[in-house]
VEXDOGU-328468 format. One record per residue: residue in three letters; y, x, z negated of N, C-alpha, C, O in turn. Coordinates in nm, 3 decimals. Layout:
<nodes>
(node "ALA" (Y X Z) (Y X Z) (Y X Z) (Y X Z));
...
</nodes>
This chain:
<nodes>
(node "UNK" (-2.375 -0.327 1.342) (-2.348 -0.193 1.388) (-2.199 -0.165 1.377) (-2.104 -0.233 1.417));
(node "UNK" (-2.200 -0.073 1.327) (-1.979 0.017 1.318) (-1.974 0.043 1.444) (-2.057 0.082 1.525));
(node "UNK" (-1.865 0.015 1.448) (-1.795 0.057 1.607) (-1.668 0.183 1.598) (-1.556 0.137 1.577));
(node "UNK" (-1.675 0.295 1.609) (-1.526 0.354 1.589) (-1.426 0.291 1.664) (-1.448 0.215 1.757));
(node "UNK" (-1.301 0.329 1.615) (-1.184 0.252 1.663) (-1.078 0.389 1.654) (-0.969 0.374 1.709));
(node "UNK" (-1.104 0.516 1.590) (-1.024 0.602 1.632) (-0.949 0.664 1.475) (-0.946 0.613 1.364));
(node "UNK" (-0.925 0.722 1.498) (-0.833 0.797 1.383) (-0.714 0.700 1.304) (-0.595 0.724 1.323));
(node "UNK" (-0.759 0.585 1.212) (-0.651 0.482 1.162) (-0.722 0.482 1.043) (-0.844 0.475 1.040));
(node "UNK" (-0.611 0.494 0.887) (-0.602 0.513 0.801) (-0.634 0.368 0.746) (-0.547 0.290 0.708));
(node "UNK" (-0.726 0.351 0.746) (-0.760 0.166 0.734) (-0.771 0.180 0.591) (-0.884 0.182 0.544));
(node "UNK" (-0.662 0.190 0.506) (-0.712 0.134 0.369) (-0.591 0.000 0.359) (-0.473 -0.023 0.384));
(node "UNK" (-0.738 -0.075 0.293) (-0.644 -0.237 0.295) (-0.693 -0.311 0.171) (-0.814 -0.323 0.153));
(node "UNK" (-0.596 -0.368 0.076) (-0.454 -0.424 0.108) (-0.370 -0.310 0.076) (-0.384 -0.243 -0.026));
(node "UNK" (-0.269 -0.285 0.183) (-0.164 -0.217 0.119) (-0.032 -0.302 -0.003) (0.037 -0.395 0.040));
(node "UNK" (-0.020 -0.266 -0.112) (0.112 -0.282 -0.157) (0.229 -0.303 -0.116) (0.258 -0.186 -0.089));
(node "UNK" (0.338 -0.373 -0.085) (0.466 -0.342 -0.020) (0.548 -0.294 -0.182) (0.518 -0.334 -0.295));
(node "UNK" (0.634 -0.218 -0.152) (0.768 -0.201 -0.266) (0.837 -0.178 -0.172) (0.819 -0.158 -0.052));
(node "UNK" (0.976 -0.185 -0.282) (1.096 -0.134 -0.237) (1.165 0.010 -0.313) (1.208 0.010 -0.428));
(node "UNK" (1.163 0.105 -0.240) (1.187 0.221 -0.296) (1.312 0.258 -0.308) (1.380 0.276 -0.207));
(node "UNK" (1.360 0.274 -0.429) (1.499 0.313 -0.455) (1.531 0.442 -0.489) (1.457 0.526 -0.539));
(node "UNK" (1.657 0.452 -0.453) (1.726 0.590 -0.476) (1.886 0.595 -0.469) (1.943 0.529 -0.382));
(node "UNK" (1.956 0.670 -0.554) (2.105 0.663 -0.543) (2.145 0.775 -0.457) (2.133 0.893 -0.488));
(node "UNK" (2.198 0.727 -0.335) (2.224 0.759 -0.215) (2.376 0.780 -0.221) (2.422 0.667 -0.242));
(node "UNK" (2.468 0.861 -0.213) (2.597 0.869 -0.212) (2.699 0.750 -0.329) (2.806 0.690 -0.320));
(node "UNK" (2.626 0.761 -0.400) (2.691 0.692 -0.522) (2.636 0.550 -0.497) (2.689 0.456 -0.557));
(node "UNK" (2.568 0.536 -0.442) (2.520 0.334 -0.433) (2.391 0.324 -0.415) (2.338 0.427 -0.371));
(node "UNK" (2.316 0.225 -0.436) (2.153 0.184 -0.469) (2.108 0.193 -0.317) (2.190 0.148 -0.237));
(node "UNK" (2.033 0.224 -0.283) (1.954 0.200 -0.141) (1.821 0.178 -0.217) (1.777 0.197 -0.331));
(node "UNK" (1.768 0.119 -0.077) (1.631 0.094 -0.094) (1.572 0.069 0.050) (1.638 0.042 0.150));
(node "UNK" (1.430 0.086 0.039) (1.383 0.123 0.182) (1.218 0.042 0.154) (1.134 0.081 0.073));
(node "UNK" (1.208 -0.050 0.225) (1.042 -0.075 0.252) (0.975 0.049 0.261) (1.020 0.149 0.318));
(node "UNK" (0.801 0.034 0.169) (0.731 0.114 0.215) (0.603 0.085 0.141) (0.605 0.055 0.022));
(node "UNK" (0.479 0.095 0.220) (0.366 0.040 0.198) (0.312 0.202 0.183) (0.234 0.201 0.088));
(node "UNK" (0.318 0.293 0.220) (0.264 0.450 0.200) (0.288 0.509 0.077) (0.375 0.593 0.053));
(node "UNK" (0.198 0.458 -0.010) (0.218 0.472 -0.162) (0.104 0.441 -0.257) (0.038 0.338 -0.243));
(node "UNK" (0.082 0.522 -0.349) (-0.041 0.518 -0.434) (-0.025 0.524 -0.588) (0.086 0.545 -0.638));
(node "UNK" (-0.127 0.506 -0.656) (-0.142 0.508 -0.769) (-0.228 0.686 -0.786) (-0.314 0.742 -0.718));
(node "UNK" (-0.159 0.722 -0.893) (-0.257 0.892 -0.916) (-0.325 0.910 -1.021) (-0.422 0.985 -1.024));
(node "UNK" (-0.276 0.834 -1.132) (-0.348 0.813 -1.223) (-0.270 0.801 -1.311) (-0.154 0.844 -1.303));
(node "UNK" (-0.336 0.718 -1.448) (-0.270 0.670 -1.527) (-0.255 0.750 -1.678) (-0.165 0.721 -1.756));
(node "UNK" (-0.325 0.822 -1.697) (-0.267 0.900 -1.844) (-0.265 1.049 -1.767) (-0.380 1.089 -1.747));
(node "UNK" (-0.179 1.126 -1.726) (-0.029 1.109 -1.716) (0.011 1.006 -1.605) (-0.021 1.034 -1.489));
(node "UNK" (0.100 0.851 -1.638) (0.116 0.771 -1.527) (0.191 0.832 -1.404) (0.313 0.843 -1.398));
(node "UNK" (0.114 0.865 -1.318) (0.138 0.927 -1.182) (0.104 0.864 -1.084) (-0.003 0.804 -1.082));
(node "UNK" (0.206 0.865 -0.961) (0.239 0.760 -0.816) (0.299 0.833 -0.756) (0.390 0.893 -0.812));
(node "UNK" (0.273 0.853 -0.637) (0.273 0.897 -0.507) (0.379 0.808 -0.401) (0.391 0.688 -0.428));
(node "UNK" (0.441 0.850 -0.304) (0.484 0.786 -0.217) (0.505 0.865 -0.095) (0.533 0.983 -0.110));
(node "UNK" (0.494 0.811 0.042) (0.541 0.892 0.163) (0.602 0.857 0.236) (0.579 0.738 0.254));
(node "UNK" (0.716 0.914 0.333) (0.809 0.843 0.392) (0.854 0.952 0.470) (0.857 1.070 0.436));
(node "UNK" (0.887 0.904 0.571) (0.910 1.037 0.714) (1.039 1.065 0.636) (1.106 0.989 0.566));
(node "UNK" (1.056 1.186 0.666) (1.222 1.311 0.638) (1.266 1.254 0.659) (1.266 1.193 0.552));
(node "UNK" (1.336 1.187 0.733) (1.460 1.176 0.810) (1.540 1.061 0.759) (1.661 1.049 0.779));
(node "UNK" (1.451 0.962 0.678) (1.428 0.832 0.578) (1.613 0.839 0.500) (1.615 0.900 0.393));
(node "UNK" (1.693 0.806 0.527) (1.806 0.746 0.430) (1.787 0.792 0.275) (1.843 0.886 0.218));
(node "UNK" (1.710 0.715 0.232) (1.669 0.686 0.116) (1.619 0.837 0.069) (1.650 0.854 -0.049));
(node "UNK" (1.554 0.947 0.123) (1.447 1.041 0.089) (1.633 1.157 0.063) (1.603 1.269 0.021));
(node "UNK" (1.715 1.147 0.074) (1.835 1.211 0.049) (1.856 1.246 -0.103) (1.854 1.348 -0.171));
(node "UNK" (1.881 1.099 -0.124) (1.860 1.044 -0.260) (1.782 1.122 -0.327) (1.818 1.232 -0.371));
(node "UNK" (1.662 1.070 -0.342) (1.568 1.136 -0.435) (1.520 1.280 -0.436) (1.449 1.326 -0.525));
(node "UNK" (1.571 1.359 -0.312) (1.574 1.516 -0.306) (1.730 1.557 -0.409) (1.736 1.652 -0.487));
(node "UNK" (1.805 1.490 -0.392) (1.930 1.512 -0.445) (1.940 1.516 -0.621) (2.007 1.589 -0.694));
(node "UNK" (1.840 1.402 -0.653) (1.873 1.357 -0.788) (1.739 1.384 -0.835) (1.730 1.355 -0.954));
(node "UNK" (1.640 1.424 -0.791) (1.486 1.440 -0.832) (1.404 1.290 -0.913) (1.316 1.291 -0.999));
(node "UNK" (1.458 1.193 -0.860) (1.399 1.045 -0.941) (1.407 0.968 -0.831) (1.482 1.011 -0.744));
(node "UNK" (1.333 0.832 -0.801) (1.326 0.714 -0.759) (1.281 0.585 -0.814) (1.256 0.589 -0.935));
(node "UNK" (1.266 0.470 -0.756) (1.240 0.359 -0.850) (1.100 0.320 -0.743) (1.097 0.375 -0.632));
(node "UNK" (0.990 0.223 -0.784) (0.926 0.204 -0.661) (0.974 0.072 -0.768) (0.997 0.070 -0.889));
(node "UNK" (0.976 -0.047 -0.645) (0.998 -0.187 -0.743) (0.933 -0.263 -0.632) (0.957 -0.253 -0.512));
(node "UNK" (0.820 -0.364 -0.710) (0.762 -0.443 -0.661) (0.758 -0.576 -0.591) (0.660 -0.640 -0.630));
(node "UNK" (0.824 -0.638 -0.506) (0.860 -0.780 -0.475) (0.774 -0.892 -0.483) (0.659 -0.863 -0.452));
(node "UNK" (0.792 -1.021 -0.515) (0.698 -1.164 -0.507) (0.742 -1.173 -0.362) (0.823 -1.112 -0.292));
(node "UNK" (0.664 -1.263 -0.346) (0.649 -1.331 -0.174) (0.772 -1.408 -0.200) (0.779 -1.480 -0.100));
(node "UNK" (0.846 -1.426 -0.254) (0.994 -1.541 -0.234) (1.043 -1.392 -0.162) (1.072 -1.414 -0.045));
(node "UNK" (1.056 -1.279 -0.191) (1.180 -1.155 -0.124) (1.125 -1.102 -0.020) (1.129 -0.982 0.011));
(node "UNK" (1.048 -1.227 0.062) (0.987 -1.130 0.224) (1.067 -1.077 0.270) (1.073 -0.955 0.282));
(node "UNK" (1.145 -1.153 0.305) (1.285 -1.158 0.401) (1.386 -1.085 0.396) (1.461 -1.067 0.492));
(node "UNK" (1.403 -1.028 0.266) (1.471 -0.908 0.233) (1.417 -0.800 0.219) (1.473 -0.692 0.239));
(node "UNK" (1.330 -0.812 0.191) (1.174 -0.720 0.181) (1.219 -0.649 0.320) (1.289 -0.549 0.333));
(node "UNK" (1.159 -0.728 0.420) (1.130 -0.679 0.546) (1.248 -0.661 0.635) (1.240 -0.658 0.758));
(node "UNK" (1.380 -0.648 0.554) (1.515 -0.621 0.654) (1.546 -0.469 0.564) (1.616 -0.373 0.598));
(node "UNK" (1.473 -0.489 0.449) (1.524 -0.356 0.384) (1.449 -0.218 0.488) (1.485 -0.101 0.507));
(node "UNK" (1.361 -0.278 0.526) (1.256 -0.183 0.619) (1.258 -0.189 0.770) (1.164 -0.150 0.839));
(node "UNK" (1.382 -0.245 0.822) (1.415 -0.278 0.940) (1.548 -0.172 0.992) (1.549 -0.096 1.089));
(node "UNK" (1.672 -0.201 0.879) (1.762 -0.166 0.877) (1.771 -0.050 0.801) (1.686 -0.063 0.713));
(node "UNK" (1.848 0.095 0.783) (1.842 0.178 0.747) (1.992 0.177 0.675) (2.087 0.115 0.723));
(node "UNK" (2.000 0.263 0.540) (2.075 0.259 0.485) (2.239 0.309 0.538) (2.350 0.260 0.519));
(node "UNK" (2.198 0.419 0.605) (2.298 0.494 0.674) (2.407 0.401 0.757) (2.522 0.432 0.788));
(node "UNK" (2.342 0.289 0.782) (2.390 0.159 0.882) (2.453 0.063 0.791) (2.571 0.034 0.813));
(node "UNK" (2.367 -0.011 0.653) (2.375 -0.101 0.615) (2.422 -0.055 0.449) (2.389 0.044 0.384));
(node "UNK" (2.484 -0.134 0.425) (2.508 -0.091 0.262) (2.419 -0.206 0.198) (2.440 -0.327 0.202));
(node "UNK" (2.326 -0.146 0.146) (2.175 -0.249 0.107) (2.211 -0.275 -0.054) (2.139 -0.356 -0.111));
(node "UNK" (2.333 -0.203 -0.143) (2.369 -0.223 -0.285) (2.381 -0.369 -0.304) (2.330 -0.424 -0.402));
(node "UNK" (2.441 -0.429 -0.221) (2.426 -0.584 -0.254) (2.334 -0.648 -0.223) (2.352 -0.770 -0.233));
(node "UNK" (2.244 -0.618 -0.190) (2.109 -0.736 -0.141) (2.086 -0.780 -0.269) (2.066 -0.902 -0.262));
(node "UNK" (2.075 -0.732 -0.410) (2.010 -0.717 -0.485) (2.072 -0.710 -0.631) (2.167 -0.633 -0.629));
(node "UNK" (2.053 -0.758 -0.744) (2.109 -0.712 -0.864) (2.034 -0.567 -0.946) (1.932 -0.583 -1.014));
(node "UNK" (2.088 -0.452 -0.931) (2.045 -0.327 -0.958) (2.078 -0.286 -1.099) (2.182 -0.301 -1.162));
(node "UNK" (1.975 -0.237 -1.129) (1.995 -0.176 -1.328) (1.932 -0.019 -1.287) (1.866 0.018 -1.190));
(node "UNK" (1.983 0.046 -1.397) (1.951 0.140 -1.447) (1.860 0.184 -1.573) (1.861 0.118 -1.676));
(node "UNK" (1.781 0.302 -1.558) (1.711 0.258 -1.699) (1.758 0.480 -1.788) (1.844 0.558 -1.746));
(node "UNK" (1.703 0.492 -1.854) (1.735 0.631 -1.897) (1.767 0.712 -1.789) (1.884 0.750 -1.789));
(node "UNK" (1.699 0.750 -1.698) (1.718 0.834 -1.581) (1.895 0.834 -1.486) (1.960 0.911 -1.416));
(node "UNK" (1.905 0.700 -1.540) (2.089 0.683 -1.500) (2.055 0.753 -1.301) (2.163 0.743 -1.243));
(node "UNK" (1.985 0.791 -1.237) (1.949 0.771 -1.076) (1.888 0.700 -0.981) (1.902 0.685 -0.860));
(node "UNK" (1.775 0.635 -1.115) (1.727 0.565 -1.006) (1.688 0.402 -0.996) (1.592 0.334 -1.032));
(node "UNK" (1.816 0.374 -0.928) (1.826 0.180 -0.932) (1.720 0.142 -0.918) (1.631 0.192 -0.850));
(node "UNK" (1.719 0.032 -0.993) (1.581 -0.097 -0.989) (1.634 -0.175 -0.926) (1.740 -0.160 -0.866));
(node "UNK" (1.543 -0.307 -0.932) (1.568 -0.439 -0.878) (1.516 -0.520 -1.012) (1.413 -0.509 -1.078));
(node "UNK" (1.661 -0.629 -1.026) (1.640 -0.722 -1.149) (1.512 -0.842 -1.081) (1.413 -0.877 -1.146));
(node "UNK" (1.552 -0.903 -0.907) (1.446 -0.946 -0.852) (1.276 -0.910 -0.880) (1.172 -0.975 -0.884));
(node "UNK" (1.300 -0.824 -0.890) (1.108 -0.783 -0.876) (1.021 -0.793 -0.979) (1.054 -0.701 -1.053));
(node "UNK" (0.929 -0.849 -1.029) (0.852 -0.866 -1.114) (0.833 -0.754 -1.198) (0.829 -0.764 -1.320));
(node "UNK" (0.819 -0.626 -1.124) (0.785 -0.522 -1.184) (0.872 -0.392 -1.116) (0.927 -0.422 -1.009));
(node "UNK" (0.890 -0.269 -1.156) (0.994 -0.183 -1.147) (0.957 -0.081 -1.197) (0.916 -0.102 -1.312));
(node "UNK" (0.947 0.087 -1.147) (0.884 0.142 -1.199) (1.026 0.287 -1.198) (1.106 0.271 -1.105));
(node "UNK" (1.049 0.386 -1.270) (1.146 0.434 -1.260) (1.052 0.607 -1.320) (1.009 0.658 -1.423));
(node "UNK" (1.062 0.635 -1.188) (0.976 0.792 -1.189) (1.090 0.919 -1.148) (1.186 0.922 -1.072));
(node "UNK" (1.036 1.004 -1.223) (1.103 1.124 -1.191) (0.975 1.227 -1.119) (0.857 1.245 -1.148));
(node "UNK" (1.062 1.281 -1.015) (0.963 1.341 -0.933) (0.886 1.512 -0.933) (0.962 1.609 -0.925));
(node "UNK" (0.781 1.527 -0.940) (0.731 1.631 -1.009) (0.698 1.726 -0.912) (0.691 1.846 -0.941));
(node "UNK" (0.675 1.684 -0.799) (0.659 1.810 -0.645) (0.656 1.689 -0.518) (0.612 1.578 -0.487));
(node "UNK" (0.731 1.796 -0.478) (0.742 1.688 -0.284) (0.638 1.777 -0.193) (0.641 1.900 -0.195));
(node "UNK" (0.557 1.710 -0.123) (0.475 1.812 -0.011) (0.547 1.751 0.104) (0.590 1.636 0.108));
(node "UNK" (0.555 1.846 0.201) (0.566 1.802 0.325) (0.461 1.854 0.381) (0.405 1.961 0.359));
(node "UNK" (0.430 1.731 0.492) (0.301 1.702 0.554) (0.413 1.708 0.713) (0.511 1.633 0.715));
(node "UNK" (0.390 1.784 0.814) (0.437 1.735 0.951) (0.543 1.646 0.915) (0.603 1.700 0.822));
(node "UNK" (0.602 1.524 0.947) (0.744 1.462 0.918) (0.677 1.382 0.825) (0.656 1.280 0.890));
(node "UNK" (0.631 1.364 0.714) (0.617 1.344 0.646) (0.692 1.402 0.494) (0.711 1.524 0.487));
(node "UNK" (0.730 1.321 0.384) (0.798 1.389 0.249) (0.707 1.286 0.143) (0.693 1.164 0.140));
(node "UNK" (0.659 1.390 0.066) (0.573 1.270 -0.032) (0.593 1.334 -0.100) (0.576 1.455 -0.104));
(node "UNK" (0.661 1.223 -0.214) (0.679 1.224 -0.353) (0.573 1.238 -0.451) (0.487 1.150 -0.443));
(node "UNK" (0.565 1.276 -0.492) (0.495 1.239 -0.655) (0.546 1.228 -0.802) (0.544 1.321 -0.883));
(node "UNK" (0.582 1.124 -0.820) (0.642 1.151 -0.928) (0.526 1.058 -1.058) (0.427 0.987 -1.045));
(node "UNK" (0.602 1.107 -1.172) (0.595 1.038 -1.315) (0.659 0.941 -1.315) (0.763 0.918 -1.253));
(node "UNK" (0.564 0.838 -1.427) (0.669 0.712 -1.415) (0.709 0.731 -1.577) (0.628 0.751 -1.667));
(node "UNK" (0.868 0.718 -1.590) (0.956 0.742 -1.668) (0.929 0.641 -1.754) (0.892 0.665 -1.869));
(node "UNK" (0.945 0.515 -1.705) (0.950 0.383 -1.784) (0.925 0.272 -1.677) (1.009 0.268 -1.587));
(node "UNK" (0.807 0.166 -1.672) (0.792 0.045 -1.617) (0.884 -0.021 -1.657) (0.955 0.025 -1.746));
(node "UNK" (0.907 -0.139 -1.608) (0.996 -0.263 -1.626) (0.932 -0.430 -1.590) (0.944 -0.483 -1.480));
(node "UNK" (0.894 -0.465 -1.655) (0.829 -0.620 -1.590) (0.943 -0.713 -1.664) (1.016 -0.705 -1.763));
(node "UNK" (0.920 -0.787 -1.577) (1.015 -0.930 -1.654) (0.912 -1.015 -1.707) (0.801 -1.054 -1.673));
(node "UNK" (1.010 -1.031 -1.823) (0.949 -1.083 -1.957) (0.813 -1.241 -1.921) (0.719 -1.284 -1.987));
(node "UNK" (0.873 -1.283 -1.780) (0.845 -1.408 -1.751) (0.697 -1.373 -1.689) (0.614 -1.463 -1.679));
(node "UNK" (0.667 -1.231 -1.646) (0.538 -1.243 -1.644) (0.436 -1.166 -1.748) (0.314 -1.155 -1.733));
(node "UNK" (0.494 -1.129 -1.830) (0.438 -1.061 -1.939) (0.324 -1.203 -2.020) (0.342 -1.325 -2.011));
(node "UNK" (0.224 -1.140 -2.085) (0.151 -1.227 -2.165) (0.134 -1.149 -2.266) (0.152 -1.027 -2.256));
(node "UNK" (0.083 -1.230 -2.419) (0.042 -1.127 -2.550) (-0.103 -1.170 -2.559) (-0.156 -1.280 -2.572));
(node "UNK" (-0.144 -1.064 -2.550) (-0.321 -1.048 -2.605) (-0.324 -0.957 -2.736) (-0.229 -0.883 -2.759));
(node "UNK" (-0.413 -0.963 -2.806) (-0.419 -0.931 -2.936) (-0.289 -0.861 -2.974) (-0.301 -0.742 -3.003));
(node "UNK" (-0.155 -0.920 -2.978) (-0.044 -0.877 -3.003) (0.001 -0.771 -2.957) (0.076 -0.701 -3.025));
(node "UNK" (-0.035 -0.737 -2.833) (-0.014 -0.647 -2.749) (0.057 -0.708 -2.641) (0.004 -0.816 -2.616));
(node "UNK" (0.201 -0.672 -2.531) (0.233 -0.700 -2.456) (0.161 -0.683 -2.303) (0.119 -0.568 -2.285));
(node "UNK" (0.145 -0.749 -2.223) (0.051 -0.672 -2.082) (0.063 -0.763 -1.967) (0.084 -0.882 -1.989));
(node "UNK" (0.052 -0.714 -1.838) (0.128 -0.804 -1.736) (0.009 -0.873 -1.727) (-0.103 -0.839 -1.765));
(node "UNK" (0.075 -1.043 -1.634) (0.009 -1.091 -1.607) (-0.055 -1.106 -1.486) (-0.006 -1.057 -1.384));
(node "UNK" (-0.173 -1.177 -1.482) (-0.240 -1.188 -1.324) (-0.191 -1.175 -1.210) (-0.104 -1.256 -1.179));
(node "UNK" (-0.229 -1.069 -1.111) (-0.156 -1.044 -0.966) (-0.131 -1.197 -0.892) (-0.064 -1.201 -0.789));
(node "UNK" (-0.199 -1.342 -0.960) (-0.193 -1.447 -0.917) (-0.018 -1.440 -0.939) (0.058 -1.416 -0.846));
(node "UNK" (0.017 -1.459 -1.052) (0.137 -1.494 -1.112) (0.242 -1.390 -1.042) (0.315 -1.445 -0.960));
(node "UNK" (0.259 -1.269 -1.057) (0.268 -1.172 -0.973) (0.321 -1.200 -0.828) (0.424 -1.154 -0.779));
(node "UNK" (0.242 -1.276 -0.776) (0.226 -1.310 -0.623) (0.310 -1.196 -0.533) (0.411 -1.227 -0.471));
(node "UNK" (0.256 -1.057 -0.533) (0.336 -0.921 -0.492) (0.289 -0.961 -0.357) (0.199 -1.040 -0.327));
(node "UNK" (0.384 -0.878 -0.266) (0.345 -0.904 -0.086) (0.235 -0.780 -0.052) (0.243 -0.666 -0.099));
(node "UNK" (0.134 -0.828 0.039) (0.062 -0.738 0.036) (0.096 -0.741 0.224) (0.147 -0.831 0.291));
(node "UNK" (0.041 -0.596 0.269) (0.067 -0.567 0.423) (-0.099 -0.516 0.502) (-0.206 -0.463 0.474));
(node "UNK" (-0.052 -0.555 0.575) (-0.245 -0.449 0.649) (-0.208 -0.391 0.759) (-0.087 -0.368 0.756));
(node "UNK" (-0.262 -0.355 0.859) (-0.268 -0.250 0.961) (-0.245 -0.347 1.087) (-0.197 -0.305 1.193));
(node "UNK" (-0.292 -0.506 1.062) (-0.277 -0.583 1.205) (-0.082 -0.599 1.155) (-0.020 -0.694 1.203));
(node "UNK" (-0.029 -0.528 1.089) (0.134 -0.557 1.155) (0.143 -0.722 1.062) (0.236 -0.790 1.107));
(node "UNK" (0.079 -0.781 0.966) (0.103 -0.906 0.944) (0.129 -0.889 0.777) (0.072 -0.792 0.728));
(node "UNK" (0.189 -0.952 0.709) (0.226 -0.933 0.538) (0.107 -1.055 0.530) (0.062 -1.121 0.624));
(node "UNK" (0.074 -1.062 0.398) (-0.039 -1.123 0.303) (0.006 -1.159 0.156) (0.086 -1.098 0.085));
(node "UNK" (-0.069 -1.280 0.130) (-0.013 -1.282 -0.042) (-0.158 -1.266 -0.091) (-0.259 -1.262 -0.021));
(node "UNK" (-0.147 -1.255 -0.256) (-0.286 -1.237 -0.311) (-0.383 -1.326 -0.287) (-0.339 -1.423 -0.225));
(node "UNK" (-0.513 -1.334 -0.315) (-0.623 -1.432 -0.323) (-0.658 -1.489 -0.475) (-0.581 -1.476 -0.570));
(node "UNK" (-0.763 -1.541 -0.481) (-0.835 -1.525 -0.612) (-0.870 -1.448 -0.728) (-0.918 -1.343 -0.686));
(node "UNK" (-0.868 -1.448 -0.843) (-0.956 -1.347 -0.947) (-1.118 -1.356 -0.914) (-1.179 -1.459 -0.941));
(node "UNK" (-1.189 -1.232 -0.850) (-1.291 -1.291 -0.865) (-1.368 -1.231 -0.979) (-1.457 -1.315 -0.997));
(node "UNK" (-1.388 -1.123 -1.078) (-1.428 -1.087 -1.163) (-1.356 -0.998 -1.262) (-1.238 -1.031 -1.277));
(node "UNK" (-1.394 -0.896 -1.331) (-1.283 -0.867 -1.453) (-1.413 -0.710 -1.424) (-1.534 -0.709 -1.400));
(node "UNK" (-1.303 -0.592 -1.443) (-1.286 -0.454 -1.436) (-1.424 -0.462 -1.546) (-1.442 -0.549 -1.632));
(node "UNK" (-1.505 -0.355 -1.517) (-1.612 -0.313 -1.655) (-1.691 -0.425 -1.697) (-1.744 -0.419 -1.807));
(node "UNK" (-1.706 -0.522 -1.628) (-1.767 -0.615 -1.664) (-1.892 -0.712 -1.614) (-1.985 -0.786 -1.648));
(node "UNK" (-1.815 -0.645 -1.498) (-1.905 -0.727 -1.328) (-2.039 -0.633 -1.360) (-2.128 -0.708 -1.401));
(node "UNK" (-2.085 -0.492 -1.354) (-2.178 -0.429 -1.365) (-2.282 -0.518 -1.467) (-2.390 -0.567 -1.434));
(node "UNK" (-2.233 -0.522 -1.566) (-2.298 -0.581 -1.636) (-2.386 -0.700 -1.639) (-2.498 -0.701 -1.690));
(node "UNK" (-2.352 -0.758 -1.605) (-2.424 -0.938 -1.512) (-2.522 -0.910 -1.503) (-2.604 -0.986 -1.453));
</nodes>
């Protein structure tokens, strides 16, 4: 039997990134698990983050952000980037930061993967600011890339090992592969 538990947005696993933006001439970045995928031909991603957010300056200012993905080695910075607020902390050095065409919106050389979007409409929701942007250009490091029929393509969320978050307040790493997209039906 379901039991209600009340008005909680239980979708799980959440993603963690680190969301970037050039904030008064220097890289910030801000934890944030309130973020989606919109679809992929046109590659479109979503993100939300209360107004008042450091970081949300930035990307109203310059119309771009980065979402960049962390392995479980960058908890710890991970989770101070989302503790501490930029306005306080100068977060440009946590990190080795690149630029890609967009010249606004810093990456992380750390992160497996790096996504560098320009933003196409902001809604505000109550204190809420959600992005949506296009993604300009991905970035993976080469070290998790694999070639399949001479095609470049990332590898397994195993390899990956991105931090995942849930609703009990606790971070998570991935599990197992247990089957392959379009395929499982079939069986």
């Amino acid at each position: 039997m379901k039991v209600p538990i009340g008005k909680i947005p239980y979708v799980y696993p959440i993603p963690i990134a680190l969301l970037g933006a050039l904030v008064n001439g220097k890289a910030n970045y801000a934890t944030v698990g309130d973020l989606g995928l919109m679809g992929i031909n046109p590659a479109l991603v979503c993100v939300s983050s209360h107004r008042d957010h450091y970081t949300n300056r930035g990307i109203c200012e310059h119309g771009t952000f980065s979402l960049n993905f962390p392995d479980t080695s960058l908890l710890s910075v991970t989770d101070y980037c989302g503790v501490y607020s930029g306005r306080d902390i100068d977060k440009s050095a946590l990190f080795d930061s690149f630029y890609g065409e967009l010249q606004t919106a810093p990456m992380i050389r750390e992160c497996p993967v790096s996504l560098e979007c320009r933003v196409l409409q902001t809604v505000t929701i109550q204190h809420r600011q959600i992005f949506i942007g296009e993604v300009h250009c991905a970035y993976v490091d080469e070290a998790y890339l694999d070639e399949v029929d001479g095609k470049k393509q990332i590898a397994d969320l195993t390899r990956l090992d991105p931090i995942l978050y849930a609703l009990d307040n606790r971070y998570y790493s991935i599990g197992q592969p247990i089957g392959v997209g379009y395929k499982e039906a079939k069986r």
